[in-house]
C-alpha positions in Angstrom: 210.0 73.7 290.7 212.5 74.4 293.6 209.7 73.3 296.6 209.3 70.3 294.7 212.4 69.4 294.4 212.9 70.3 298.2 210.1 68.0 299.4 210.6 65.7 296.6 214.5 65.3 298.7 212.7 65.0 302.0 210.1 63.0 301.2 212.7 60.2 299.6 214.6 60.8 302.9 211.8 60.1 305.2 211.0 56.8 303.5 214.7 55.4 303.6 214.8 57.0 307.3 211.9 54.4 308.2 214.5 51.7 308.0 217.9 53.5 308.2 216.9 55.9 310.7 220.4 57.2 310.6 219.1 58.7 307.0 217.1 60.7 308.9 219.2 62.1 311.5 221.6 63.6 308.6 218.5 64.6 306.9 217.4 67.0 310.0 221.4 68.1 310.2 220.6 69.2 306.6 217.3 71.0 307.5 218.4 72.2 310.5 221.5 74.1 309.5 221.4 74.8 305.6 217.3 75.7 305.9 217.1 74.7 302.0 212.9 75.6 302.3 213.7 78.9 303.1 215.5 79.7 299.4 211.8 78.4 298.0 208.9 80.8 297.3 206.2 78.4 297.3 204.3 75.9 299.3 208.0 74.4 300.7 208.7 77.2 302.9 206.1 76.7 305.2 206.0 73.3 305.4 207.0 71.4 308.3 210.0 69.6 306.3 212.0 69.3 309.7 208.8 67.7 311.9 208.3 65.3 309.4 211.8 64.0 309.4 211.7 63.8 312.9 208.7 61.8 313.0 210.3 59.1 310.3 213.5 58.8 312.2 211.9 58.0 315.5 209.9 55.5 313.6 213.1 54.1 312.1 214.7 54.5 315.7 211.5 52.8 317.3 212.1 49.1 314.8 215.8 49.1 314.2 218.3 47.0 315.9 221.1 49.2 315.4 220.8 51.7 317.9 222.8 52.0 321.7 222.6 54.4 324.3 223.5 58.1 323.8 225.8 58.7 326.6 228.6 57.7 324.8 231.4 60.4 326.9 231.5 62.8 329.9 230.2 65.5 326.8 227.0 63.7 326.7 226.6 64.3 330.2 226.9 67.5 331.0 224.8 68.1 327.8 222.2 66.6 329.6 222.7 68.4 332.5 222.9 72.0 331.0 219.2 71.0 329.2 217.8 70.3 332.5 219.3 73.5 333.9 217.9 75.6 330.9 214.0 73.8 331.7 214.6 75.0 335.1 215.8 78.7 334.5 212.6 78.7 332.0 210.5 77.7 334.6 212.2 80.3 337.3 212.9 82.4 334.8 211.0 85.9 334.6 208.7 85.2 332.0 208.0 81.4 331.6 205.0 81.5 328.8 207.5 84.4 326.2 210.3 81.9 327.6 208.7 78.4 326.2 209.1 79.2 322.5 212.8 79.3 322.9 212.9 76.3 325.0 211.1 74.3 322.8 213.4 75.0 319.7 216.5 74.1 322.0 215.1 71.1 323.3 214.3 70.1 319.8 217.6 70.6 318.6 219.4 68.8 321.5 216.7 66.1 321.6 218.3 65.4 318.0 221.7 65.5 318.9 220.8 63.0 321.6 219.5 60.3 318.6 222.2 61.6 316.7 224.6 59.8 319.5 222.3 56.7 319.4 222.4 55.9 315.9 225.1 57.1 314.1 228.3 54.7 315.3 230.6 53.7 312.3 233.3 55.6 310.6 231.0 56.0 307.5 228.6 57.5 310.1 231.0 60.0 311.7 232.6 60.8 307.9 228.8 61.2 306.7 227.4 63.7 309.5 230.8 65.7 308.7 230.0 66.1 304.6 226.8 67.1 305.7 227.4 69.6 308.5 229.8 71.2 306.8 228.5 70.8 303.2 225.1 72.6 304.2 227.2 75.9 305.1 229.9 75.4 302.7 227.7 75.3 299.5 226.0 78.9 301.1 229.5 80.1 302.0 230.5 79.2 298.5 227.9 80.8 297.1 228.3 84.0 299.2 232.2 84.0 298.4 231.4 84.5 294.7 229.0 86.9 295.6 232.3 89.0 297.7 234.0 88.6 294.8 232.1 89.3 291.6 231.0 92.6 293.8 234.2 93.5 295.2 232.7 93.0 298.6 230.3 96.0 298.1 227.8 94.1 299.9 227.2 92.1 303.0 226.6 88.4 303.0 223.9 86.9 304.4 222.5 83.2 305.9 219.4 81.6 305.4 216.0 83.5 306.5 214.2 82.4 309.5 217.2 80.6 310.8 219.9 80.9 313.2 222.5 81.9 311.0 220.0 84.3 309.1 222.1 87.6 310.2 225.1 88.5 308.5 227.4 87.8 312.0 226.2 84.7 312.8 226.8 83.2 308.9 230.6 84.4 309.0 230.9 82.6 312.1 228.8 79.2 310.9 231.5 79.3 307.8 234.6 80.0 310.1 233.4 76.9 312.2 232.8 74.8 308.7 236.3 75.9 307.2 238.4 73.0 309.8 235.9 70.5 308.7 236.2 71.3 304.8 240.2 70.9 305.6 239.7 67.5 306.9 237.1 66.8 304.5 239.6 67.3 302.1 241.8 65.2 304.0 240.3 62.4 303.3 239.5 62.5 299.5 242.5 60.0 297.4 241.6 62.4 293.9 243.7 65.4 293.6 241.2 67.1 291.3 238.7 66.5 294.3 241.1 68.1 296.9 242.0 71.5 294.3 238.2 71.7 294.3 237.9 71.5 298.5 240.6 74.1 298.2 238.7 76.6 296.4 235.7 76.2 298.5 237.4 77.1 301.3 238.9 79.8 300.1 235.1 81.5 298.9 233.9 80.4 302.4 236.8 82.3 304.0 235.9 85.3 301.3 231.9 85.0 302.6 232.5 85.3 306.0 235.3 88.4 305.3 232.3 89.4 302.7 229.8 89.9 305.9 231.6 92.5 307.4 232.0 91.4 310.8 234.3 92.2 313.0 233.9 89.5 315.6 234.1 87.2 312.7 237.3 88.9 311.3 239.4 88.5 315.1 237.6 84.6 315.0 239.2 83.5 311.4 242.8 85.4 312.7 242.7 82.9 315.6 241.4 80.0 313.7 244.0 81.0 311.3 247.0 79.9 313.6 245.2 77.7 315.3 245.0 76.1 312.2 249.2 76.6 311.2 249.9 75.3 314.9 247.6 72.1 314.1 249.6 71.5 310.4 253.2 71.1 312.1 253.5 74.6 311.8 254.9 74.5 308.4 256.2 77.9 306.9 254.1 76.6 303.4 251.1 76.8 305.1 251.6 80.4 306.4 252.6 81.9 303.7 249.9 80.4 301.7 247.2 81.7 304.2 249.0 85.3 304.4 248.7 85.1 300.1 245.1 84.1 300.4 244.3 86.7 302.7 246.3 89.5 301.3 244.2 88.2 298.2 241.0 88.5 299.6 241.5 91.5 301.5 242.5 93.4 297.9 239.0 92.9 296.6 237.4 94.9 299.6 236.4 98.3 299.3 237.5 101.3 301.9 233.9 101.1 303.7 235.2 97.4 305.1 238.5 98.8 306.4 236.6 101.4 308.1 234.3 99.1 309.4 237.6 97.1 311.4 239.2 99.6 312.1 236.4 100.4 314.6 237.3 97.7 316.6 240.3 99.7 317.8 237.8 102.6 318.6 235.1 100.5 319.9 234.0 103.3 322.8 233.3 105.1 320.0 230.8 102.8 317.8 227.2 102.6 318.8 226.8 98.9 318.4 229.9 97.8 320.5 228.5 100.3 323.4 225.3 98.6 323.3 227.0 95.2 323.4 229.1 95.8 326.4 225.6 97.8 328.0 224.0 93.7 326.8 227.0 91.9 328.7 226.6 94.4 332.3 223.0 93.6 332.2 223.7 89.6 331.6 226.1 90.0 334.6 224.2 92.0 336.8 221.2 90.1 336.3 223.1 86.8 337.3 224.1 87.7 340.4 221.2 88.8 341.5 218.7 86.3 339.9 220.5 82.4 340.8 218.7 80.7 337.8 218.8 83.7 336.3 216.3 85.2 333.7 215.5 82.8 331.1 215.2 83.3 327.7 213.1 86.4 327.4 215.1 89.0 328.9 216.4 91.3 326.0 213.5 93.9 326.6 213.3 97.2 328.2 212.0 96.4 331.1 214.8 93.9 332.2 217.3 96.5 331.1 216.0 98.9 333.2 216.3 97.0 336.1 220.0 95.7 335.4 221.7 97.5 332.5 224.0 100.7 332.6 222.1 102.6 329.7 218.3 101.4 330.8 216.7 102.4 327.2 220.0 100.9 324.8 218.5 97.3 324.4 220.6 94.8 322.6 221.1 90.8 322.3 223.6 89.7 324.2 225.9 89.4 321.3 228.3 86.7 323.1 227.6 83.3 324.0 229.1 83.7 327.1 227.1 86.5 328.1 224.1 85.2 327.0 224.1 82.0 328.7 225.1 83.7 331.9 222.2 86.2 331.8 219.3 83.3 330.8 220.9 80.8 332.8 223.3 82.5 335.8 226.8 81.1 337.2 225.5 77.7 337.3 224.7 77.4 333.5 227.6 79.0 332.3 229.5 76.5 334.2 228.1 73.8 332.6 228.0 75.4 329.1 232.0 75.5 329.4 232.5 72.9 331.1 230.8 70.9 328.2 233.0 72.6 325.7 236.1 71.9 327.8 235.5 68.2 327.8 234.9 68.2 323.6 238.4 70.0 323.3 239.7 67.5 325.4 238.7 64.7 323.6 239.6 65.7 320.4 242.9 66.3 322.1 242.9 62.5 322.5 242.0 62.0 319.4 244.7 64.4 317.8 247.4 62.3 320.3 246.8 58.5 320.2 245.0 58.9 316.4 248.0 59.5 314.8 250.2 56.4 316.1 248.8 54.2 312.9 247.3 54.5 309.5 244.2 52.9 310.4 243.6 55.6 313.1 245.3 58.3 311.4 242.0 60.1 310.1 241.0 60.2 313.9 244.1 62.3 314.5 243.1 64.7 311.6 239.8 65.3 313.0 240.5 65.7 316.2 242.8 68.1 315.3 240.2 70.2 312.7 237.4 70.0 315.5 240.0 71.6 317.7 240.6 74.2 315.3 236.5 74.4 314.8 235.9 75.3 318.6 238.8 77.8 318.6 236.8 80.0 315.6 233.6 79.2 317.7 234.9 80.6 321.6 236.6 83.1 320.0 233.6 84.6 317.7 231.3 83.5 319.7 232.3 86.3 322.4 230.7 88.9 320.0 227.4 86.9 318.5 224.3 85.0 320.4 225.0 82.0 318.9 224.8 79.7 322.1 222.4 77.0 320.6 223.4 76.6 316.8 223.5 73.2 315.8 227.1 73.3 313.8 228.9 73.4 317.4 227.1 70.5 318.8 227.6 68.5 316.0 230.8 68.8 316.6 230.6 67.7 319.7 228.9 64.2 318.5 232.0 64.0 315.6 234.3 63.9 318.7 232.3 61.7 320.7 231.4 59.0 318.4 235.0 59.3 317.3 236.5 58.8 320.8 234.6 55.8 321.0 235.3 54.1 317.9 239.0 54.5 319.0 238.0 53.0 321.9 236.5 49.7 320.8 239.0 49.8 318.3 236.6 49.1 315.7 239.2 49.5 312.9 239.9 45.4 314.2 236.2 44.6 313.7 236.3 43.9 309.6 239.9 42.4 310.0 238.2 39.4 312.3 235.2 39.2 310.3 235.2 37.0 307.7 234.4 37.6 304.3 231.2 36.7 303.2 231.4 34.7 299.9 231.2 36.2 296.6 231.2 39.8 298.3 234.0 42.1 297.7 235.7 43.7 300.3 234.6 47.1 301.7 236.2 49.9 300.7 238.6 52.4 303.3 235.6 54.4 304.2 233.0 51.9 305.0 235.1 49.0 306.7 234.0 50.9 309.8 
């Protein structure tokens, strides 16, 4: 019953994505991040859901009129720039055949942020990839926040099999980054019985990711945390309120999750955090002496050997950082910040000149929660591999198309439209 249903959903989506092709673009964010065929047990989970989905929004993209040119910002650029760099370090690399199965996956994903930026425009476009970005984490993270609870946190949460957010770490960190965007989300909705409800799914997502017991997760939702107070006006309400959530939380955990953070103080002591900072001397050993550096297979003995510490401890890299540096070198580590530099940046711009009216007021609100977003992504991100996940670069096209709606200042377009007869009037979310 549940792969039918799955492929029943795709399926539907595939044909509407034949003429709205922007159907199918937040169909693949849906695939891509929430991996709904991997909860089935039957035909579903093998089938190529995601392919097919691309193949109907090219189709859609191939006959529709409303499309434009993805380089939309600076962002877009360097995005660009830093795939060419990773074809290049996969072709230099040290092992280009174990190297292409990476590649391709990237290169899929970023290929579909790319049509992403082509098709999706409008406010109701923009508003729509941000339900469903953060809606295909936030109904896991839900889920896994009841799970803390009813168990008292006796277990570890974990993401969706066969995906990038499959190991506990990596989920806390895909909820962290979803919690901003539930908060504008919530924003947004004129019901207050619609906002209590955003409320409490925040609060099971924050319990999931606390509920996975990481640590790099655990620093990343402290500094999202007042990022997030800083963002709000700084308002004493809002800190005492997260400090009662917290303290809430925190009361349902058992002693093994102290334990578990207090190793972070004691860190030369812990197995794990030894081997990550053995990954992260390889990564930057190999970079200097390897200028493209070593692609994407490089996490095996025999590249540790040559560049780690401890030779035999193999590990991921376990930071973004490091692991771009070490499959890419100096030069696509650059690019990889620089790209995330220019996103904060304009949703600094957005946060600024949004809030100066009520038409562009929900600009300033986003700009402000993606800000918050990539704060709980560079800080946790310095302890997972998590350089490629979708959820940040969606981000990134939230921020871009959003820059340049306010640019065009398309809040003007349905003001000098006129009406068309015997139509009502669009409502608040899709004038534009």
């Amino acid at each position: 019953m549940r792969d039918l249903l799955i492929v029943a959903i795709v399926a539907s989506g595939c044909i509407v994505a034949l003429r709205r092709p922007w159907i199918g673009v937040l169909l693949w964010t849906w695939l891509s991040i929430m991996n709904p065929h991997r909860y089935t047990y039957g035909f579903a989970y093998s089938t190529p859901l995601a392919a097919a989905t691309v193949v109907a929004t090219l189709l859609g993209l191939l006959f529709t009129k409303d499309k434009g040119s993805p380089f939309k910002g600076a962002p877009v650029t360097v995005l660009v720039l830093f795939m060419c760099w990773m074809t290049l370090t996969s072709i230099f690399g040290f092992d280009p055949v174990n190297n292409y199965p990476q590649w391709n996956k990237i290169m899929k994903i970023d290929f579909m942020i790319l049509i992403a930026l082509a098709l999706l425009c409008s406010k109701k476009h923009i508003l729509a990839l941000t339900a469903v970005s953060a809606g295909s984490v936030a109904l896991l993270g839900a889920k896994g926040g009841i799970f803390t609870l009813m168990t008292a946190g006796s277990y570890k949460v974990w993401g969706p099999p066969g995906s990038f957010i499959e190991d506990n770490n990596e989920f806390a960190l895909a909820a962290i980054i979803t919690i901003p965007l539930l908060r504008f989300l919530q924003l947004q909705l004129p019901q207050r019985w619609l906002r209590n409800t955003m409320t409490a799914i925040i609060v099971l997502c924050a319990a999931a990711a606390i509920g996975s017991y990481s640590r790099g997760a655990f620093v990343a939702i402290i500094a999202m945390g007042a990022t997030f107070w800083w963002n709000d006006g700084k308002k004493p309400g809002v800190l005492i309120g997260m400090f009662i959530l917290g303290g809430a939380t925190l009361m349902f955990m058992p002693e093994q999750w102290f334990a578990r953070m207090d190793t972070i103080n004691n860190y030369q002591n812990d197995d794990s955090a030894m081997g990550r900072i053995n990954a992260w001397w390889m990564a930057w050993n190999l970079a200097k002496d390897q200028f493209f550096g070593g692609g994407f297979d490089i996490y095996n003995l025999a590249i540790f050997s040559r560049y780690a510490p401890v030779p035999n401890d193999v590990h991921a890299a376990h930071s973004i950082y490091f692991q771009v540096l070490g499959e890419h070198g100096f030069i696509g580590l650059f690019l990889f910040l620089l790209l995330w530099w220019l996103v904060w940046r304009e949703a600094g711009k957005l946060k600024k000149i949004g809030i100066g009216q009520t038409e562009t007021r929900w600009l300033s609100e986003l700009g402000a929660m993606c800000q918050v977003s990539l704060i709980g992504y560079a800080v946790g991100g310095a302890f997972l591999s998590l350089a490629y996940f979708d959820l940040p670069y969606n981000v990134m096209v939230m921020v871009v198309l959003a820059s340049r709606w306010l640019d065009r200042k398309a809040w003007l377009e349905d003001i000098e439209r006129p009406p068309v007869l015997g139509k009502p009037p669009l409502d608040g979310i899709a004038k534009a």
